[in-house]
N, C-alpha and C positions, 0 to 999 in steps of 0.2 A: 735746164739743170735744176736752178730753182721749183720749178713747176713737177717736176718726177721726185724730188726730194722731200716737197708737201704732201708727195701723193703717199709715199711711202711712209712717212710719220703719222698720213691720218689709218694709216691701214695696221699698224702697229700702236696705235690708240683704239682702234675699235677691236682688233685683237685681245689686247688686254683689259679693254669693260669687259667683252663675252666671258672671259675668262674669270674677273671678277664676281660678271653676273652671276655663272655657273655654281661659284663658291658659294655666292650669299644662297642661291636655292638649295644648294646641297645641305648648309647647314641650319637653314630657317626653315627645312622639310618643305619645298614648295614645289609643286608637279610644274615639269616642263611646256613648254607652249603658251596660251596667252597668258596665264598669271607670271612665268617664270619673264614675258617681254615685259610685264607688266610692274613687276619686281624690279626688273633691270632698266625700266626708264626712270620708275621712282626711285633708284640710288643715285643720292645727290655727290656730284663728282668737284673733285678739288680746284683750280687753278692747271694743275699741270695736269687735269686726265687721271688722280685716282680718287678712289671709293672716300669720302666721307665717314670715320666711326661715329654712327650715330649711339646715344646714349640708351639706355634698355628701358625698355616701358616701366613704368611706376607700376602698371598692374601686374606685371612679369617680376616684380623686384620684389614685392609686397607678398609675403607668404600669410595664408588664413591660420588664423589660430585656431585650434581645434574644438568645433564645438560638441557638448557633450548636452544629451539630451535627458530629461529627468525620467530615471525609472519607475515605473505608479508598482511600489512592489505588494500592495494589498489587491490590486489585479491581477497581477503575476500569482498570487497564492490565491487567489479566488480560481483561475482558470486552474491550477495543479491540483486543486481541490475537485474541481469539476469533471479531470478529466482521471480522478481516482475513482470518482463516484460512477464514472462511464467507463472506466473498465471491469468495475464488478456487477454492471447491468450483465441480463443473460442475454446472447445476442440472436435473433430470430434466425428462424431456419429457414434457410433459402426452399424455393417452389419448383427449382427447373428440375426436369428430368423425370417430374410425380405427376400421374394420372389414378384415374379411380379413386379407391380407397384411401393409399396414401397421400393423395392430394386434399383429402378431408380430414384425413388426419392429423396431416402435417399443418394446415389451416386452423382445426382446433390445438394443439399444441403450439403454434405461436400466438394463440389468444392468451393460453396459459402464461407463456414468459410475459406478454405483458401485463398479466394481472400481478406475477409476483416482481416485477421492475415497478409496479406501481406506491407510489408512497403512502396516498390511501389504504390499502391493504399493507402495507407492514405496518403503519401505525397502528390497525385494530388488532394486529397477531401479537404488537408489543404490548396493548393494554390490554388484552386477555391471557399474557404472561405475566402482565405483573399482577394482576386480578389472580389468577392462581396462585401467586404465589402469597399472595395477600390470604386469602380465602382458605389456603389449610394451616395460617396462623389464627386464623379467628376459628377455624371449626375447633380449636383444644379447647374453647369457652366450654362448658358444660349448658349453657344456658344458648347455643350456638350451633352445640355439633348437632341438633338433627334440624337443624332452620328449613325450611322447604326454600325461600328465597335463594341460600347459598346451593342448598342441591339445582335446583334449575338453574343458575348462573354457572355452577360446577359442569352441567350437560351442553350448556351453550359456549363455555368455553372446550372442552371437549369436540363439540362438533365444528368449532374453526379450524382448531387442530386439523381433524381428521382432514377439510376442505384442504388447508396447508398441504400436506400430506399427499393429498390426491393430484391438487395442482401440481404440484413438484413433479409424479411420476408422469404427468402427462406431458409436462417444459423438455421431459428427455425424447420427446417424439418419437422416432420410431423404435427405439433402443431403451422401451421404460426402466428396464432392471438396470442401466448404471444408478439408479438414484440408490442403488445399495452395493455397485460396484463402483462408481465413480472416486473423481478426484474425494470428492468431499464423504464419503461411505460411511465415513466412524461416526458422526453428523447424524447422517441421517437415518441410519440405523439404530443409535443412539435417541431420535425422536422419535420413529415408529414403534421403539419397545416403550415408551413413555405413555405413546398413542393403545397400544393394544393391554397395558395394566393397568391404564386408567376410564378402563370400560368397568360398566356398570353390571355386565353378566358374571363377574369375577366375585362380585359379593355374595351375589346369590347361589354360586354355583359350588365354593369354598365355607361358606357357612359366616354366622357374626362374626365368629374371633379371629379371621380373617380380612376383617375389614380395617380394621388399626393399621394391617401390616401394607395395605392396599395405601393408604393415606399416607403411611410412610414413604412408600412406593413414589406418589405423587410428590411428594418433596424434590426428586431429578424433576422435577418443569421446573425449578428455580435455574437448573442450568441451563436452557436454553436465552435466560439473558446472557450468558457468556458468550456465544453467538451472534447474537442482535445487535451487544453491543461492541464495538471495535475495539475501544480502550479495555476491555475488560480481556477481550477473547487476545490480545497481543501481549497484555500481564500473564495469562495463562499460558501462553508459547512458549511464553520466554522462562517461565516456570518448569513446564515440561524439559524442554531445551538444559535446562541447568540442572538436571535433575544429576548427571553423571557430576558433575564437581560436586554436589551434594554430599552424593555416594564416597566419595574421599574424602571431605572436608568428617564424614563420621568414621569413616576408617580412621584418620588421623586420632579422632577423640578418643577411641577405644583401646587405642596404642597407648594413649597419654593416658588414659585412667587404669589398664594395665600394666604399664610402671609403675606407676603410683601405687598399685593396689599391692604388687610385689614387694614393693619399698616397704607400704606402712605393714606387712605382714611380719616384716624382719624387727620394725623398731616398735610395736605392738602388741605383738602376739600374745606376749607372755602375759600385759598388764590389759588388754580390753579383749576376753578371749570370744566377747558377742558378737562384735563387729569386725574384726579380724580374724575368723576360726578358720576361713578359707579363700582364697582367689576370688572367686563371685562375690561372694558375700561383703567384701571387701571392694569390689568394685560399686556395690551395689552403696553402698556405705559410702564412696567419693562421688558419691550420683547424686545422691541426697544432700551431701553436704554443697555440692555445687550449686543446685536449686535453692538451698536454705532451707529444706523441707524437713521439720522437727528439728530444729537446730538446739534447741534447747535438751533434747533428751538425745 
């Protein structure tokens, strides 16, 4: 009796470790078979046959504090910088699919994009724009305008241009004429009228007294810094861009000086019949006074 009694308490002690065990692998995530035996002989058991709570690991208690790493933000703006300057490079045109001809074509045309993505070449295209723009302020010297020095520097910038000019239509590869239909068209149609009235067969061909108006003419190569430079050409967007508030902000003004002009016609008339004989005239008169112009008379 004793002996079946022991048997049956130890089978009801090893019942409930397994069951035990089961619990601790189910909730310590730990896969069945030798780690979960292995689980189950390392749980240290009481006096009477149960589970020991052991206390929770220090490194399981212990939460990291969040570390924060330093942002280098003058990297950060050098790379956004970088990757502005590389989306306005012109990007090469691929080769597959071209034989013959257009395989030499399309070969000298990505020569072309990389001449004009070169910085080399826009630095000389911006210093023979600012040379131009230089050079028909010094040709108004009288002691100046016929200088042979500025006429050949006049031809030599001229014929970068044209190079400019020429590369460009060749960057559009097989499709030369978007460089006057393209995104950019007002551009560059804009520089080729610049290019073809600032040839030299124009003087000779119209006579001297057409050559002042020629030089005048060249004064549009000062806008091609607007282009060149970025700051300049995004004040002028934003110019253009505003131009419609403009347009009301002087609606408004003409509203307000035709009141006014109305007004001063009623309380005037009779005593300043110069400046108030009529509506206009009268507008014309609070125009004046607004600037200060002849305020004394």
């Amino acid at each position: 009796m004793l002996a079946a009694r022991a048997a049956a308490n130890r089978k009801v002690a090893d019942a409930r470790r397994a069951k035990e065990a089961n619990e601790w692998n189910v909730v310590h995530d730990v896969a069945p078979g030798e780690e979960g035996s292995d689980a189950t002989a390392a749980t240290p058991l009481n006096e009477e046959g149960g589970k020991v709570e052991e206390a929770a690991p220090q490194n399981e208690a212990k939460t990291l504090a969040p570390t924060t790493t330093p942002v280098d933000t003058s990297a950060d703006a050098k790379d956004e910088v970088k990757k502005e300057e590389d989306s306005e490079k012109i990007r090469l045109i691929p080769l597959t699919d071209l034989t013959g001809f257009q395989l030499c074509y399309v070969r000298v045309a990505n020569i072309a994009i990389g001449t004009l993505n070169n910085t080399w070449f826009n630095s000389i295209v911006m210093l023979c724009i600012s040379w131009a723009s230089l050079s028909v302020g010094l040709q108004t010297y009288p002691t100046l305008g016929e200088s042979i020095i500025l006429n050949d520097m006049d031809l030599f910038v001229l014929a970068v241009f044209i190079l400019e000019a020429f590369i460009k239509i060749m960057a559009e590869g097989l499709y030369p004429w978007r460089f006057f239909t393209g995104k950019e068209m007002r551009w560059n149609c804009f520089d080729f009228a610049i290019i073809v009235m600032s040839l030299p067969i124009w003087g000779s061909a119209l006579g001297g007294s057409s050559i002042a108006i020629l030089r005048m003419l060249r004064l549009m190569r000062i806008m091609k810094l607007v282009k060149r430079i970025p700051q300049l050409y995004m004040i002028v967007m934003g110019l253009i861009g505003g131009l419609k508030s403009i347009g009301y902000i002087m609606l408004l003004l003409f509203l307000v000086f035709y009141l006014y002009a109305i007004s001063g016609m009623y309380a005037w008339q009779d005593n300043d019949t110069f400046h108030f004989r009529s509506v206009p005239i009268a507008m014309i008169t609070l125009f004046r006074m607004s600037t200060l112009e002849n305020w004394a008379t």
